[in-house]
C-alpha positions in Angstrom: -12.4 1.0 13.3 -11.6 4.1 15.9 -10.6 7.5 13.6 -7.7 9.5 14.9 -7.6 13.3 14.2 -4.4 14.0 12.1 -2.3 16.1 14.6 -4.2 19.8 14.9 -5.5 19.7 11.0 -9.4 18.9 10.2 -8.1 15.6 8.6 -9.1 12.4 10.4 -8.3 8.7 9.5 -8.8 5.0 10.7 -6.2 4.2 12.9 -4.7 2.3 11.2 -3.6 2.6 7.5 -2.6 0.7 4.7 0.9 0.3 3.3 1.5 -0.3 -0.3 4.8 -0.6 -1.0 5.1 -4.4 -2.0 2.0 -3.2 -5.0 2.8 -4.2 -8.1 5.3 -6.8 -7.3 5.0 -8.9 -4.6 1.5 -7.9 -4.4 -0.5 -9.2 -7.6 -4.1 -7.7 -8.5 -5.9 -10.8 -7.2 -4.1 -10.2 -3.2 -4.8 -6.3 -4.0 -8.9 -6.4 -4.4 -9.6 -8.6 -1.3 -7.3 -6.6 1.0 -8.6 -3.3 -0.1 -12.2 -4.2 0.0 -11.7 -6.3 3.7 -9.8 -2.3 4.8 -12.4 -0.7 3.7 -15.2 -2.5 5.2 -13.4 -2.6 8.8 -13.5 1.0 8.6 -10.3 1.5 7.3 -9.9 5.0 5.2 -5.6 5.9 4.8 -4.3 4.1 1.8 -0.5 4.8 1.8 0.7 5.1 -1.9 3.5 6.5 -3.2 4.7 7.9 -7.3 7.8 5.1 -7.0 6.0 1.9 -5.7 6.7 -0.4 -7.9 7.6 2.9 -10.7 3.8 3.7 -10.5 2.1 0.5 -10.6 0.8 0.4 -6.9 -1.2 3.7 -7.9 -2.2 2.3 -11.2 -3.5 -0.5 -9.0 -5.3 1.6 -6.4 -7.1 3.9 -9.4 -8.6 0.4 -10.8 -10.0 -0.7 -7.3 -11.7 2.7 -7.1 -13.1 2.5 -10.4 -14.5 -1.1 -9.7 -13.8 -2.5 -5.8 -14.3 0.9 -3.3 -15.7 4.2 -3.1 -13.7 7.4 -3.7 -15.1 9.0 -1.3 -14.5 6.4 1.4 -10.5 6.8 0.8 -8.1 9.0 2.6 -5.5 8.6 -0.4 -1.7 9.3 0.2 0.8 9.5 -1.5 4.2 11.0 -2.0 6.3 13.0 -4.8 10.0 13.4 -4.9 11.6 10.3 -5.0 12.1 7.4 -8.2 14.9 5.4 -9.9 16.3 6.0 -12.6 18.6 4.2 -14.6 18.1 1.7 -12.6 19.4 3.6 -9.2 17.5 5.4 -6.6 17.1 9.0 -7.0 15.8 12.3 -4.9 14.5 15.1 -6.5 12.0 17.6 -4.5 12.6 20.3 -7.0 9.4 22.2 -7.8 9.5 20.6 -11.8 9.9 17.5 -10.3 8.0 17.2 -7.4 4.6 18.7 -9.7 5.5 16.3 -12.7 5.2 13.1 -9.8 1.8 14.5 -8.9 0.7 15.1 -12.6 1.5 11.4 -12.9 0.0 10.4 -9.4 -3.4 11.6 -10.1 -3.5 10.3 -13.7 -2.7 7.0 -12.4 -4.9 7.1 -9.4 -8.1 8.5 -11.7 -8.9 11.5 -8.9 -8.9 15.0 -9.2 -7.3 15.2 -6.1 -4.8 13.9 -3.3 -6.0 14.0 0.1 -2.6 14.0 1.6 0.9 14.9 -0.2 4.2 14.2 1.0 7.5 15.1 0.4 9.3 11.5 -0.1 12.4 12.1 1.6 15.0 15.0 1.9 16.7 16.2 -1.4 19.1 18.8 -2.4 16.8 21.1 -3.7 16.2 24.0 -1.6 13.2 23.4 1.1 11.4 26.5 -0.2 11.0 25.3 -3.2 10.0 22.0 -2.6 7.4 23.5 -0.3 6.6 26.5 -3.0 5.2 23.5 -5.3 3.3 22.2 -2.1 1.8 25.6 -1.8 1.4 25.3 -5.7 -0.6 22.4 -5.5 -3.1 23.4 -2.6 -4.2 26.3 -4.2 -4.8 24.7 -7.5 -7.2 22.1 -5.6 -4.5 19.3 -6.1 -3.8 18.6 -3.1 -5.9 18.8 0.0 -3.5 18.2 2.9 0.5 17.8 2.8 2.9 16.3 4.7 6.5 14.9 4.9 8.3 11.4 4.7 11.5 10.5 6.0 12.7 13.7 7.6 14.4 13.3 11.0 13.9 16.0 13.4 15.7 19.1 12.7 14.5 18.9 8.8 11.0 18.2 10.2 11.2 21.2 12.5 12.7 23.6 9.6 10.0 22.8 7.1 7.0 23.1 9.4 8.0 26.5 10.4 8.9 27.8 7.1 5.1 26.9 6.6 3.8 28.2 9.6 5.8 31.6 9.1 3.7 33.6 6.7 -0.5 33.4 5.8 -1.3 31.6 3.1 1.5 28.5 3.0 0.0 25.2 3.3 0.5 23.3 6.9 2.1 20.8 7.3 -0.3 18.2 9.1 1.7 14.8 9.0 5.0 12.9 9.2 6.0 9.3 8.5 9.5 7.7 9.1 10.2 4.1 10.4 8.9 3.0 14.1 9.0 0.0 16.0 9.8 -2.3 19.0 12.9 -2.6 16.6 13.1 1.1 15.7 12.9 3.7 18.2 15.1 6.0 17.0 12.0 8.2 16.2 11.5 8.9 20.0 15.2 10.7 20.5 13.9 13.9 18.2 11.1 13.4 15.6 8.4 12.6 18.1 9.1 15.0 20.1 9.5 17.4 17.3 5.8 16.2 15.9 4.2 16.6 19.9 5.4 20.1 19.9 3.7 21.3 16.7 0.8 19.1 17.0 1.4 17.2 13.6 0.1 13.2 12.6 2.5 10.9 12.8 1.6 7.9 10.5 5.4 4.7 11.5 6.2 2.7 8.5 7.1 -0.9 8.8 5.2 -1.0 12.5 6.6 -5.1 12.0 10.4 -4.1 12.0 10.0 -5.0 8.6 8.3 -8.4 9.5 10.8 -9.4 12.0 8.9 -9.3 14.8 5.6 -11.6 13.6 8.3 -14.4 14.6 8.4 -16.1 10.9 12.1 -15.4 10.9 12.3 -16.9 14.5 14.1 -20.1 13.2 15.7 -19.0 9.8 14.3 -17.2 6.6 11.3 -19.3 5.4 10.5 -19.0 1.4 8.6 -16.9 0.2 9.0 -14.1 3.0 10.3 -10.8 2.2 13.9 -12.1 3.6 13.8 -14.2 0.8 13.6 -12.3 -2.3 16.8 -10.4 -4.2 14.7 -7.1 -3.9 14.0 -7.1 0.0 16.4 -9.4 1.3 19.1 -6.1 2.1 15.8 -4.4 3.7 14.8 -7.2 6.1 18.6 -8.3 7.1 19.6 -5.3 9.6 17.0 -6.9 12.1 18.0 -10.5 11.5 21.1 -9.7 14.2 21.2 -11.1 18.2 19.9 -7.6 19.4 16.8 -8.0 17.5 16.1 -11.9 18.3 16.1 -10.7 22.0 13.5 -8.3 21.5 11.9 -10.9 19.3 11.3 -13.2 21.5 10.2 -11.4 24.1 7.4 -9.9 21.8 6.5 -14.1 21.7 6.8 -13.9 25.1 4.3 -11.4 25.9 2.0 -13.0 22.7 1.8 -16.2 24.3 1.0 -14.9 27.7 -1.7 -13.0 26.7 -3.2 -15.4 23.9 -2.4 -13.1 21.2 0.0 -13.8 18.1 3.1 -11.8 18.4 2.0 -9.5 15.3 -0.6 -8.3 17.1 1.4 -7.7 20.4 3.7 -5.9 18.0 1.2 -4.1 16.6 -0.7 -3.2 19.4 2.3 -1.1 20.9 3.0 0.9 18.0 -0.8 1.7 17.6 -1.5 3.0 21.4 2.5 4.4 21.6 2.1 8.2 22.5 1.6 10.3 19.2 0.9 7.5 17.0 -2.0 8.5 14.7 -2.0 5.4 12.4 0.9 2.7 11.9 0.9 2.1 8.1 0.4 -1.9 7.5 2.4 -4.1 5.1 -0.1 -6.8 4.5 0.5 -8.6 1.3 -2.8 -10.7 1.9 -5.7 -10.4 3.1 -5.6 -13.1 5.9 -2.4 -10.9 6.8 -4.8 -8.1 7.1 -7.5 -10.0 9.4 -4.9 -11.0 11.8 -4.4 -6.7 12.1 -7.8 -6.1 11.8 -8.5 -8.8 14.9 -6.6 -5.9 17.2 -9.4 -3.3 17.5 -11.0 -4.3 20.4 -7.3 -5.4 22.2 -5.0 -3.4 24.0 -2.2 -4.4 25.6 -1.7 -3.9 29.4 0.4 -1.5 31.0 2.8 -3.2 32.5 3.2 -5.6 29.3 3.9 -2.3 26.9 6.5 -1.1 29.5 7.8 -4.4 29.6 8.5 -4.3 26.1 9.6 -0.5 26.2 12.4 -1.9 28.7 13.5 -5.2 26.6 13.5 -2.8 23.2 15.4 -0.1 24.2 15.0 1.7 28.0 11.7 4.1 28.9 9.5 5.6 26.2 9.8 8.9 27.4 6.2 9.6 25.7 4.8 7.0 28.0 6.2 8.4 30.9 4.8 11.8 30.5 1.3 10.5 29.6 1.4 8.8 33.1 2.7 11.4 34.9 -0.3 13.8 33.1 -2.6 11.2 33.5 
């Protein structure tokens, strides 16, 4: 697999990474150690964790395949602090106490000495600089290699990177992730623009529209899909509406044209998008994985890519300026 430099850091990955939301729940030890293993021997480095997945199993799950499946050392391990349920609802808390006790319980679980790449979970109420004061915190101890943020849109993205960037000795801030796809390009209006201008990774979530656009939901919600279950059902139904189906189906389109399945069509123009370091995949199984893994030597043609641009949402301005530079 092709690595990607992580925006201007020293950090590089495989570009593409591996999701792990559904760990622990959907995704049962026996789908875990094939998928991780098949990543990993593609080339694949960025595993995507986080201290709520599945209220810390997915990291429990992750420190077991190191000690028996993959190498340590062969990991780019992220994960994220700042965010849980409790009492059963969803909470944000990027205090300093909170955000160091999530990644006193992320490396216990995970069985390393250290994180690779931190990030802030989402935006809370505590004040920025101390959220940030525990990143700083956590470098310096050796926690923590890199750190990075989740979730922000672009004016919070811009404020925390240059309250790092303002004085010696405060961490960097090297990545972002937030949601991006053919059905989500709200990230092109200020957060990619944002991440261009101070040269930080940018790593889209749900690169599938939350698995809209592999088609399965083409003709209804078939059992067993995400769409299905009590737990994801609310996360999959804002892109079950006529706006997506057109975008949908051109995606098919473009897959049968080219003799591609539409997941990789999807895939293919969030990978090569302009700024994209690594899309972060939601395989659940490993055939899922092979059919992502299958894209490496493919790229989608110009025209086709703009095409989709057009049916998704108008011009990606990104696109445009590459050419024009080009």
């Amino acid at each position: 697999m092709q690595r990607r430099r992580v925006g201007g850091s020293g950090l590089h990955v495989g570009r593409l990474g591996l999701g792990t939301m559904t760990w622990g729940r959907d995704t049962k030890m026996d789908d875990a150690r094939p998928l991780l293993s098949a990543f990993v021997a593609a080339g694949g480095s960025l595993v995507d964790t986080a201290a709520a997945y599945g209220n810390g199993e997915a990291e429990r799950m992750i420190g077991k395949l190191i000690r028996t499946e993959v190498r340590r050392d062969d990991l780019v391990l992220a994960t994220k602090g700042g965010f849980g349920l409790r009492d059963g609802r969803r909470i944000v808390d990027t205090s300093a106490r909170a955000m160091l006790e999530d990644l006193r319980g992320s490396l216990r679980r995970l069985g390393t000495d250290h994180i690779d790449l931190w990030q802030v979970h989402a935006w809370g109420d505590a004040p920025l600089a101390e959220t940030l004061a525990a990143i700083d915190q956590a470098v310096t101890a050796g926690d923590v290699r890199y750190a990075g943020l989740s979730n922000f849109v672009g004016w919070q993205t811009a404020n925390a990177v240059t309250w790092q960037r303002a004085f010696p000795g405060r961490a960097p801030l090297v990545s972002a992730q937030v949601e991006y796809s053919l059905l989500a390009r709200r990230a092109e209006v200020e957060v990619l623009p944002c991440l261009r201008h101070f040269d930080v990774g940018f790593f889209p979530w749900s690169p599938m529209g939350r698995g809209v656009l592999t088609g399965k939901y083409r003709t209804g919600i078939p059992r067993g899909s995400r769409g299905a279950t009590e737990h994801f059902g609310w996360y999959v139904e804002p892109y079950l509406e006529q706006r997506s189906r057109a975008v949908v189906e051109g995606v098919a389109k473009a897959a049968d044209g080219l003799g591609m399945t539409p997941l990789q069509v999807a895939l293919l123009w969030v990978r090569d998008a302009p700024g994209v370091t690594a899309p972060l995949l939601g395989a659940r199984t490993k055939a899922q994985l092979d059919e992502y893994l299958a894209c490496e030597e493919m790229t989608l043609p110009d025209q086709i890519a703009q095409a989709l641009d057009d049916i998704s949402g108008g011009p990606n301005a990104g696109r445009s300026e590459e050419s024009v530079g080009g």
